[in-house]
C-alpha positions as CSV (number, residue, x, y, z in Angstrom):
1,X,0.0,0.0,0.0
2,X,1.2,3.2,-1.0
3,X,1.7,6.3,1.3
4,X,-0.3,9.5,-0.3
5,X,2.4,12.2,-0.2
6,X,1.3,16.1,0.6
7,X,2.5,18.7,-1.5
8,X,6.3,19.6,-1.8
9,X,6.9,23.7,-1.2
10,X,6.4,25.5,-4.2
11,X,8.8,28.0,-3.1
12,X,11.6,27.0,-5.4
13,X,9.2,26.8,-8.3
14,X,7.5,30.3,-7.4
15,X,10.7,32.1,-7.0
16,X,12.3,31.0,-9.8
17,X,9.9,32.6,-12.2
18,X,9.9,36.1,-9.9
19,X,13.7,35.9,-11.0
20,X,12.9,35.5,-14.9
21,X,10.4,38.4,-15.1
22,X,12.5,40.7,-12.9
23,X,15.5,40.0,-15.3
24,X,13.6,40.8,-18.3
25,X,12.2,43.7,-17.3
26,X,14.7,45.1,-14.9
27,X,17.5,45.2,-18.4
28,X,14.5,47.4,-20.2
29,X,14.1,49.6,-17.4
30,X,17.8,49.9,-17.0
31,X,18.1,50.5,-20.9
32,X,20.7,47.6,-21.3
33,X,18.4,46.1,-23.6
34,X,16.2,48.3,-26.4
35,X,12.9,49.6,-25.5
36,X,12.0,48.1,-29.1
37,X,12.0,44.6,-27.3
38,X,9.4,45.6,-24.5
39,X,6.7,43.9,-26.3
40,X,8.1,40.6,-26.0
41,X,7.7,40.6,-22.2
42,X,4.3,39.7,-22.7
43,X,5.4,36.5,-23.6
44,X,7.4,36.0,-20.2
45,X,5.1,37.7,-18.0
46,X,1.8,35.4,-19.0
47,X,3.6,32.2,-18.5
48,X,5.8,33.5,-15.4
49,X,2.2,34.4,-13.2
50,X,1.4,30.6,-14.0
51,X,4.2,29.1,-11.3
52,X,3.4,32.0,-9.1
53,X,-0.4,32.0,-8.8
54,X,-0.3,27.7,-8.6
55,X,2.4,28.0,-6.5
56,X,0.6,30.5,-3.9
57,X,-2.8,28.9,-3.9
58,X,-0.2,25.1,-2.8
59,X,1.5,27.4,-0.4
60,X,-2.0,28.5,1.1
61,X,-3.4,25.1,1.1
62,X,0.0,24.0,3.2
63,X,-1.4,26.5,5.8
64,X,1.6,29.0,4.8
65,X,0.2,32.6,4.8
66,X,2.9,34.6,3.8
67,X,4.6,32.9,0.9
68,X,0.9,32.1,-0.6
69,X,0.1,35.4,-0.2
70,X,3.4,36.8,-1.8
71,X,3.3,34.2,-4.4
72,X,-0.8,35.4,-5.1
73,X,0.0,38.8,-5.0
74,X,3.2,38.6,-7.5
75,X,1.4,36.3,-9.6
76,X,-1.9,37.7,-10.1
77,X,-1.5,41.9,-9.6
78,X,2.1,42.3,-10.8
79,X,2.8,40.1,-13.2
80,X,-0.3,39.3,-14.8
81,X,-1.2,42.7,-14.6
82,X,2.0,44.0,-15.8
83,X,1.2,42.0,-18.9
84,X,-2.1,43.2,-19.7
85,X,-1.5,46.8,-19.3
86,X,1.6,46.1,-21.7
87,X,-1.1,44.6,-24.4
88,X,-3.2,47.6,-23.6
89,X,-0.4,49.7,-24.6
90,X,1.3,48.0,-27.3
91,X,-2.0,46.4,-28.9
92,X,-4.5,48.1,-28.4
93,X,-3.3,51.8,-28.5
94,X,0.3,52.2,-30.6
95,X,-0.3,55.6,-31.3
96,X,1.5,57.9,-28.4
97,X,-0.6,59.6,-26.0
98,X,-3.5,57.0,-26.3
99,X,-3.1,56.4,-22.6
100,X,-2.2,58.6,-20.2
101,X,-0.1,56.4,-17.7
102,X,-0.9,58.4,-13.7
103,X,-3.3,54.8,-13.0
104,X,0.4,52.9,-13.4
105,X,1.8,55.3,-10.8
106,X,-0.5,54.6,-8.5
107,X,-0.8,50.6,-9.1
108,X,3.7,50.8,-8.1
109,X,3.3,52.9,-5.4
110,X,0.5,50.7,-3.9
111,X,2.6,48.2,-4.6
112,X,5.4,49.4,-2.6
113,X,3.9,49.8,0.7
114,X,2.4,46.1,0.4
115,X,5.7,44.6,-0.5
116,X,7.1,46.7,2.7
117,X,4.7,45.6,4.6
118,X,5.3,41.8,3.6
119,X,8.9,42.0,3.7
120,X,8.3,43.0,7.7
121,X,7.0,38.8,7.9
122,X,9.9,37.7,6.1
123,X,11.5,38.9,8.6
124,X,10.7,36.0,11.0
125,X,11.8,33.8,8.3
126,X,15.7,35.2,7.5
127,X,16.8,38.6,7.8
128,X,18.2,38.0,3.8
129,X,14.2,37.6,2.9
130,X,13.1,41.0,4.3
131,X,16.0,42.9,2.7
132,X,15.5,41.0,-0.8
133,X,11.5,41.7,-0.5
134,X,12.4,45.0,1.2
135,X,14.7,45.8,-1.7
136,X,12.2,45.4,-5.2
137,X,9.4,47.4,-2.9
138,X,11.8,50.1,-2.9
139,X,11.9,49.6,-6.6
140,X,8.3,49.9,-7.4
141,X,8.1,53.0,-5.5
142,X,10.8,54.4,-7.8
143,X,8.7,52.7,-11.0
144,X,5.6,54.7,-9.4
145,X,7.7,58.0,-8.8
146,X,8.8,57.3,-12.7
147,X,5.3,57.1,-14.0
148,X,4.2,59.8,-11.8
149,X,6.9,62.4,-12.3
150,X,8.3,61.6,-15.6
151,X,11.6,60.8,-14.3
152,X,13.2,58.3,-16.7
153,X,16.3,58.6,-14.2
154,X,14.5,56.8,-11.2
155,X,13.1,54.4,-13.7
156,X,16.5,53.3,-14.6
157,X,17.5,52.7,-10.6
158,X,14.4,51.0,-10.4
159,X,15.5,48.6,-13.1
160,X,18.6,48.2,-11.8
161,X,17.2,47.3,-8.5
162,X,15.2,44.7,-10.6
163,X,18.1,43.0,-11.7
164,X,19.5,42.7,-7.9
165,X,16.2,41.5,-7.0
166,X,16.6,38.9,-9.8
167,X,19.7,37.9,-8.8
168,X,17.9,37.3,-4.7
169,X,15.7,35.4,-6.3
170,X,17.4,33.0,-7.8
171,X,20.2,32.8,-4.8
172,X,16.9,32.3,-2.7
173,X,15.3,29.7,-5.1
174,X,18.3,28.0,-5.3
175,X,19.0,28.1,-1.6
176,X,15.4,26.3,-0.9
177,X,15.2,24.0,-3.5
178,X,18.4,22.5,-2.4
179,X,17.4,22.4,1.7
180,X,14.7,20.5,0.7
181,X,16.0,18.8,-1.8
182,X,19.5,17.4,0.1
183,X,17.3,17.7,4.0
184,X,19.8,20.1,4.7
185,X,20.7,23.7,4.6
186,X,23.4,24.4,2.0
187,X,23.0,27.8,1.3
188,X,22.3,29.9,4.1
189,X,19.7,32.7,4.1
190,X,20.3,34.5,7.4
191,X,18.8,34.2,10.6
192,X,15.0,35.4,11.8
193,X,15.3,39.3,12.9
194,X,11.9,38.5,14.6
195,X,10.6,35.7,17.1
């Protein structure tokens, strides 16, 4: 008789796809790539909210809050969203000045202050989560100060920020996926700030 096995932590799975999307769109924010190629990132954002919207809703049925939530919120609102306000722009209305973009300002900047205020329960996890989830909610507040205030300058620090991020996320991925995999930590990620 077989033993019926739970689900494994989708953490790994989740995180990994934060760290593709942030790449991607942090090197068009930070002009390393051309703007030109923006329209492509529809094609990784709609497949990237897949991992991250499964993997939440198997992090919320394994009773944990935060990383479902996280996972929900980065799967549905950000990325998914991201997406269709890109096919809005780039489909729907090519011509310049079609859409006004104040809405998108709004959207980061609301953004921010729930990643800060999620990074704050990472923080009972590994001090390394809170500053990683700390560290891209400081760089939707400068995507929503971008939007807001024209600045293309804070746009290109926010994209470089989403590059670091990128690079937390797959340190972090990696750094679960192995823990569980080998039953053992291999990479650290810091110790709890909070008890």
């Amino acid at each position: 008789m077989s033993q019926q096995q739970g689900w494994s932590n989708p953490g790994p799975w989740a995180i990994a796809t934060v760290a593709v999307l942030t790449a991607s769109v942090g090197a068009v924010y930070a002009g390393l790539i051309p703007a030109t190629s923006a329209p492509l990132l529809i094609g990784i954002l709609l497949p990237c909210s897949l991992p991250q919207l499964i993997g939440g809703i198997i992090a919320l049925k394994r009773g944990d809050i935060l990383l479902g939530s996280i996972c929900g919120l980065f799967g549905t609102v950000i990325t998914l969203g991201a997406a269709l306000t890109l096919w809005q722009l780039v489909v729907q209305a090519p011509q310049p000045g079609a859409f006004t973009s104040e809405v998108m300002g709004v959207f980061w900047i609301t953004l921010f202050i729930i990643t800060e205020t999620y990074a704050v329960g990472f923080g009972r996890v590994s001090w390394l989560l809170l500053a990683g989830i700390a560290e891209v909610g400081v760089a939707f507040m400068l995507l929503g100060i971008s939007t807001l205030a024209g600045s293309s300058s804070a746009g290109v620090i926010a994209g470089y920020l989403l590059l670091i991020f990128s690079a937390f996320c797959i340190y972090a991925s990696t750094a679960l996926l192995w823990a569980e995999h080998f039953q053992r930590a291999i990479l650290p990620l810091g110790r709890p700030i909070f008890k």
